[in-house]
C-alpha positions in Angstrom: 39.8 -47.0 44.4 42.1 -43.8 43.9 42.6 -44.9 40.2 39.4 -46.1 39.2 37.9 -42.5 40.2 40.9 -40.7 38.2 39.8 -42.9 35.3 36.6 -42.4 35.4 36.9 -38.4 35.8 39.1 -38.7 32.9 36.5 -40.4 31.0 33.9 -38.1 31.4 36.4 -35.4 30.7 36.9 -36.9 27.3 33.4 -37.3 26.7 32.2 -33.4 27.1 35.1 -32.5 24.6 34.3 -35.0 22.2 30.2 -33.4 22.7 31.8 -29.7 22.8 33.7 -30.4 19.0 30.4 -32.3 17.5 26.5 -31.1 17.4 23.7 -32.9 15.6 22.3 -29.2 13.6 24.2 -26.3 12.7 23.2 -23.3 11.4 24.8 -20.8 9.4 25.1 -17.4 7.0 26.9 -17.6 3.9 28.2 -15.6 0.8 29.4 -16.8 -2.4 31.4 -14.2 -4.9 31.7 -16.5 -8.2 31.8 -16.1 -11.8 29.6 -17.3 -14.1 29.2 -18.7 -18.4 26.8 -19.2 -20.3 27.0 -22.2 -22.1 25.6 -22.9 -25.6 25.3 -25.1 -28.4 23.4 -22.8 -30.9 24.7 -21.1 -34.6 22.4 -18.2 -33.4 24.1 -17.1 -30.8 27.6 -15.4 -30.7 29.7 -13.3 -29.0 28.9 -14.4 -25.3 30.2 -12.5 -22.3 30.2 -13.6 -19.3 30.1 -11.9 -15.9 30.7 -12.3 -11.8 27.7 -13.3 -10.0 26.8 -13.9 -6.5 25.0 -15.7 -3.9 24.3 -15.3 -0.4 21.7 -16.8 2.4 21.2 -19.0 5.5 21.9 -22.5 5.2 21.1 -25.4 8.3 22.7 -28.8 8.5 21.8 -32.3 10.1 24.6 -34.8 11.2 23.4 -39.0 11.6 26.8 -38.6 12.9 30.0 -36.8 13.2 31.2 -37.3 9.5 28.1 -37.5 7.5 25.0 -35.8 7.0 22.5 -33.6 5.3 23.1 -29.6 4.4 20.3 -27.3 3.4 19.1 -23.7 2.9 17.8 -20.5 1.3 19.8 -18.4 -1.2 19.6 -15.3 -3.4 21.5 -16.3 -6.5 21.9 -13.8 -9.4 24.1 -14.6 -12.4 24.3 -12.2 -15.6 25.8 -12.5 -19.0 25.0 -11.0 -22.8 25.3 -12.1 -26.1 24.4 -11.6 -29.8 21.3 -13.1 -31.2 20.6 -13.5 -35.1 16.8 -14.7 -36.1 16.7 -15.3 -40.0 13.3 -16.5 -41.2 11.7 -16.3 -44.7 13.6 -13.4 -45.6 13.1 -11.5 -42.2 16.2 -11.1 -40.4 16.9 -9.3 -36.9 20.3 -8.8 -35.2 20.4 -7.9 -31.5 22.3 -7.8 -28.7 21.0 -9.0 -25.5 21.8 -8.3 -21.7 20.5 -9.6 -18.8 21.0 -10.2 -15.0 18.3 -13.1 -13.1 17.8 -13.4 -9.9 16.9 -16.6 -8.3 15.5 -17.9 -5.3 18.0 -21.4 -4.6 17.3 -24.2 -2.7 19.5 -26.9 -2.3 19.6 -30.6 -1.2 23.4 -32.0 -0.4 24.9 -35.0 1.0 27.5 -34.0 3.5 30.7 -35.6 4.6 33.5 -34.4 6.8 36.8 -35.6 8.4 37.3 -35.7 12.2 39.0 -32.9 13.9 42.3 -32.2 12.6 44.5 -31.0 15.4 40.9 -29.9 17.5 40.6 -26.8 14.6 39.6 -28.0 11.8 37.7 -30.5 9.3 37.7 -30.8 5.5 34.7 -31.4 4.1 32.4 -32.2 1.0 29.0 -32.0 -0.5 26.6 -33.0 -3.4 23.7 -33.0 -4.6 20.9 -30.6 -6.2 20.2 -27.2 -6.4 16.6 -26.5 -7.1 15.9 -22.6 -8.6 13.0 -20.6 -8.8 12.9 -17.6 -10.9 11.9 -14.0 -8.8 13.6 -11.2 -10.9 15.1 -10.2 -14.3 16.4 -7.4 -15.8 17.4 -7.2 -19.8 18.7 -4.7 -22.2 18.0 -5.3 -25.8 20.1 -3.3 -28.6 19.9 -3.6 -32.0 22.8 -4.8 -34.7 23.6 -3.5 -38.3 20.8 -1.2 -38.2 18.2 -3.1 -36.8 15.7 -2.6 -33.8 13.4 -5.4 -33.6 14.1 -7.9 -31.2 12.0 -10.9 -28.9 11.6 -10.0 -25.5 13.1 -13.5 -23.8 10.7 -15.6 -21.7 12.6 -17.5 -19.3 11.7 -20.8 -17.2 10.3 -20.3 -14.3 11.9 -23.1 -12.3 15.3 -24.9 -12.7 17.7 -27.7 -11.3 21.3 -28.0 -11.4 24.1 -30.1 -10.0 26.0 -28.9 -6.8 29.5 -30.2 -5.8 31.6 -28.3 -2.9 35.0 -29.0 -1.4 35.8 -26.9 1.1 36.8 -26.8 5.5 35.2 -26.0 8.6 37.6 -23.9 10.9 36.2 -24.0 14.7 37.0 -20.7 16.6 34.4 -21.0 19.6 33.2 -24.4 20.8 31.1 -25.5 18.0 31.2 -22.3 15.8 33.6 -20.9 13.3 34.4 -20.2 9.3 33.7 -22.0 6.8 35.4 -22.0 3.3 34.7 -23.2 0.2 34.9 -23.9 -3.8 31.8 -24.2 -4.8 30.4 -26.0 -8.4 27.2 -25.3 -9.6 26.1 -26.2 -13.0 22.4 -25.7 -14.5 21.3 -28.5 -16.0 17.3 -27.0 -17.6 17.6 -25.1 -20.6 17.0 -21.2 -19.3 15.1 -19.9 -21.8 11.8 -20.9 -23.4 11.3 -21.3 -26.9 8.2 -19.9 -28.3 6.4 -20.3 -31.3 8.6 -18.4 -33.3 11.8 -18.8 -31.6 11.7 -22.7 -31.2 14.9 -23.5 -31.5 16.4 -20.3 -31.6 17.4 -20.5 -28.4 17.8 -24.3 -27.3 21.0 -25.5 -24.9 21.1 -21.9 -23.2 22.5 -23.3 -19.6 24.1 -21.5 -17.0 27.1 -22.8 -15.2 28.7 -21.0 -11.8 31.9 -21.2 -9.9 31.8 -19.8 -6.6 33.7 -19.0 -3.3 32.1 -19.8 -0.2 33.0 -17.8 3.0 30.6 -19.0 5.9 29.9 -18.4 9.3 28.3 -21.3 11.0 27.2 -21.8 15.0 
């Protein structure tokens, strides 16, 4: 009788630490320092820079069980880069350089999967899936090249999807909180800008591409 209780109380023992180490949601608050290019396949556009962009925001997950499950959330992304623009049309020619930082309202929809507990402290984990972006700010700085001063003010798209693959760990540090860490791929795949009338063309395959490190703190 003696044993069967000791083996019992050990049971349920293991039970609330296998519950303490794994909860169905989590939520969380994350930044992501990255870097980002510009990436394009057009004779009109030269001399890209490329700068360091950021994103930051709340993001929620849902476990079917411990290892896999869904991850979502709200961001603030901004990315920025310039680059020299050359429109030559029946004899009219402009040269300008062109600056601009966009800020964008992120959404994402991943596929999660994670390992056990490694040593009761930590997971490794991954994600993918899609990044939908909706356009709230921008800021751009025109100036003009070889003597020039006309330029096109840029109309961008209003609304954008992109591919999003993370590798990255979990660290616990309470009983179901703790950091979260990781490398972070996130690459644009709608053409940014929209070509008018007079530009159509101009400015076809402008995508942007990010690289980012996560540092999270989730609970």
């Amino acid at each position: 009788m003696k044993r069967k209780f000791l083996l019992f109380a050990f049971a349920i023992l293991l039970a609330n630490n296998v519950l303490a180490q794994y909860q169905e949601y989590q939520l969380g608050l994350m930044a992501q320092p990255g870097y980002n290019w510009l990436m394009v396949s057009n004779e009109n556009i030269s001399n890209v820079k490329n700068k360091f962009s950021y994103k930051y925001g709340l993001f929620g997950s849902y476990y079917f069980n411990e290892n896999y499950g869904l991850s979502s959330g709200v961001y603030m992304l901004t990315n920025s880069s310039s680059y020299d623009f050359k429109y030559d049309k029946d004899g009219f020619i402009m040269k300008y350089n062109h600056d601009f930082r966009n800020t964008y309202l992120q959404i994402p929809v991943l596929l999660k999967g994670r390992t056990d507990l490694i040593s009761n402290k930590f997971r490794i984990l991954g994600e993918f899936g899609a990044g939908f972006d909706f356009l709230i700010d921008h800021k751009d700085a025109y100036k003009g090249l070889d003597g020039t001063s006309n330029h096109f003010n840029v109309k961008y798209r209003t609304f954008g999807t992109s591919l999003v693959i993370a590798l990255g760990t979990e660290i616990l540090i309470f009983k179901n909180s703790g950091l979260l860490f990781k490398i972070v791929y996130d690459k644009n795949f709608v053409n940014m800008v929209k070509d008018t009338d007079e530009t159509k063309n101009y400015y076809s395959a402008m995508k942007m591409t990010n690289l980012y490190l996560e540092i999270g703190f989730f609970f």
